[in-house]
C-alpha positions in Angstrom: -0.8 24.9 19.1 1.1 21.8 17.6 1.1 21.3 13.4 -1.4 19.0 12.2 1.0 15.8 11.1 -1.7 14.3 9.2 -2.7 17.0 6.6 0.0 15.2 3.8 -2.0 12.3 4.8 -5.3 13.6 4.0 -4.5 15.0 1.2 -3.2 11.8 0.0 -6.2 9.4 1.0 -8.5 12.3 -1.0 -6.4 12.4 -4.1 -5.8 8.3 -4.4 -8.3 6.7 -2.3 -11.7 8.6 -3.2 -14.2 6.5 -5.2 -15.1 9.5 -7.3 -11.4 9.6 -8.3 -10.4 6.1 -9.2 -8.8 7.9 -12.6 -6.0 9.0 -10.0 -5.8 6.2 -8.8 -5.4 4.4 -11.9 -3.0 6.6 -13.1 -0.9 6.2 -10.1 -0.6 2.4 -10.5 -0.1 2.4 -13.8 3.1 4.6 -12.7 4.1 2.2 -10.3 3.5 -1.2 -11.9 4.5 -0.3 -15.6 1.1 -0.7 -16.9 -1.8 0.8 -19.1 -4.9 -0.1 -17.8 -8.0 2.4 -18.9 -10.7 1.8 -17.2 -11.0 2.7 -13.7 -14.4 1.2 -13.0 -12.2 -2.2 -12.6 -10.7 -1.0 -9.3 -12.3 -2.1 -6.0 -11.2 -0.5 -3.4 -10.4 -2.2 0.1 -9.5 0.7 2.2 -9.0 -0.3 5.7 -10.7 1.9 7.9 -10.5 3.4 11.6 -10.5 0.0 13.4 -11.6 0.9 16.9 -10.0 -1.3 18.8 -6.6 -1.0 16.9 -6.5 2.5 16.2 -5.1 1.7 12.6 -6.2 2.2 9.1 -4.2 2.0 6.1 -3.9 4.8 3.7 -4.9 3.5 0.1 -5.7 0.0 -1.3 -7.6 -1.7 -4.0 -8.3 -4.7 -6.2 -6.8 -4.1 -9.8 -7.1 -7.2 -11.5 -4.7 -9.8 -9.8 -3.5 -7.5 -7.6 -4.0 -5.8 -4.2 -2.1 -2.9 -4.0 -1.5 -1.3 -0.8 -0.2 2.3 -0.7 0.9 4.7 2.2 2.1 7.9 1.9 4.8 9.0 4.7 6.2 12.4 6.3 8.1 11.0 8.7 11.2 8.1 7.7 9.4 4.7 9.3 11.3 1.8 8.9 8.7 -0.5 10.7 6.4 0.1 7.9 6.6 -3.7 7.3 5.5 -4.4 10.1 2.4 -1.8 10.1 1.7 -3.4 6.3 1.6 -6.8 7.5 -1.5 -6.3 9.9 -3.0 -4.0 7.0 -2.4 -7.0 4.7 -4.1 -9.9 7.2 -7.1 -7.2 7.6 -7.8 -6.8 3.8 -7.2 -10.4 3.0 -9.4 -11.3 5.3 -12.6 -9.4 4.5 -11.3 -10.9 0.8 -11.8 -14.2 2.0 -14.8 -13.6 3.6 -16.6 -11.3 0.5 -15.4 -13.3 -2.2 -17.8 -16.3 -2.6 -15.4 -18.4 -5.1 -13.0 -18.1 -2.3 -13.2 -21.8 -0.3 -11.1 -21.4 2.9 -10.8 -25.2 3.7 -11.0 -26.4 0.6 -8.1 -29.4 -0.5 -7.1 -27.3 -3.3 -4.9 -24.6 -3.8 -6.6 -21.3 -3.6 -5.6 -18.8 -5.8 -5.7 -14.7 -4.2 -4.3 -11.4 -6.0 -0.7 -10.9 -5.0 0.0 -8.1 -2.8 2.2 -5.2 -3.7 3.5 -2.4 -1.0 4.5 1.1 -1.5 5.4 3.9 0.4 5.5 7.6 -0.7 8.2 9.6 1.5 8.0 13.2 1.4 9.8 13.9 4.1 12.4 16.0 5.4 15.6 14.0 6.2 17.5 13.0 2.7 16.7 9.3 1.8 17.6 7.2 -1.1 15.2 7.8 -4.6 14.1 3.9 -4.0 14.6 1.5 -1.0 12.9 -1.9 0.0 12.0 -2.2 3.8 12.0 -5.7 4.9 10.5 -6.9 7.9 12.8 -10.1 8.6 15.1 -7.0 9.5 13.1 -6.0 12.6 14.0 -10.2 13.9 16.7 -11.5 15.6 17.0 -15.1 14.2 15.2 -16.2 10.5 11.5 -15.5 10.1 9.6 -18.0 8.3 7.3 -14.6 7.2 8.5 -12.0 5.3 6.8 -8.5 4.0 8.6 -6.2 1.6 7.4 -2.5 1.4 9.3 -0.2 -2.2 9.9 3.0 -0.3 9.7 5.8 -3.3 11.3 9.2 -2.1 9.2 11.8 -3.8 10.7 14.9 -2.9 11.0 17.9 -5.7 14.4 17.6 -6.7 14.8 14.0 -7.0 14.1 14.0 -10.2 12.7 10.4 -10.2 10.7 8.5 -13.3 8.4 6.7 -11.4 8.6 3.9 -13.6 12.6 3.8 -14.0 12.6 4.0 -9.8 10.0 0.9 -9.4 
């Protein structure tokens, strides 16, 4: 019998990505972006889910005003997380593109869209830094023209962090 890897996972999608629990999930960005938003009613969420022929979903993510959060929660140290964020990232963008009717894909002017911000939760076992940004122009040889930044927050009892003071 092998241990269930995903059950931190679970846990994690129930507690921050459940529409009956958007106060959580509030809460939790208000943490990570330093702000004080009440009303939870304004979050939409975007969850990817099980895409069949990718075999990929994304944890957590949501609308909040300008911005689309994206949140993972990791057991395991990943460092391609940037990688896995960037398809998550063209997957949500583009059923945003598609669902929001003020949204003109070919149109001549600039076209505004809620900036993206990455996080992964590490509760793992091997000892990592409180705070670390994964980049994906690290997994390239030469200069990438695209870059993806993911805030790894170690949150491990014992760390001690201020969510705030570590973001």
């Amino acid at each position: 019998m092998t241990a269930n890897r995903e059950h931190k996972d679970r846990l994690f999608k129930f507690i921050f990505g459940n529409p009956r629990y958007k106060e959580w999930t509030l809460s939790l960005y208000n943490a990570i972006n330093g702000t004080n938003y009440t009303n939870a009613a304004d979050i939409r969420l975007t969850t990817v889910e099980d895409v069949v022929y990718m075999g990929m979903k994304n944890d957590v993510s949501f609308l909040m005003g300008d911005t689309m959060s994206f949140y993972e929660q990791q057991s395991t140290y990943n460092p391609n997380m940037p990688m896995r964020y960037l398809v998550y990232i063209g997957m949500v963008y583009s059923k945003y593109i598609e669902t929001t009717k003020d949204y003109q894909r070919y149109s001549s002017a600039l076209q505004k869209a809620p900036t993206p911000k990455c996080v992964c939760f590490y509760n793992g076992t091997a000892d990592k830094e409180v705070k670390k940004v994964l980049k994906l122009s690290d997994a390239f040889d030469g200069e990438s023209d695209v870059e993806v930044k993911v805030l790894m927050i170690n949150i491990n009892y014992g760390h001690n962090i201020d969510l705030l003071k570590a973001c």
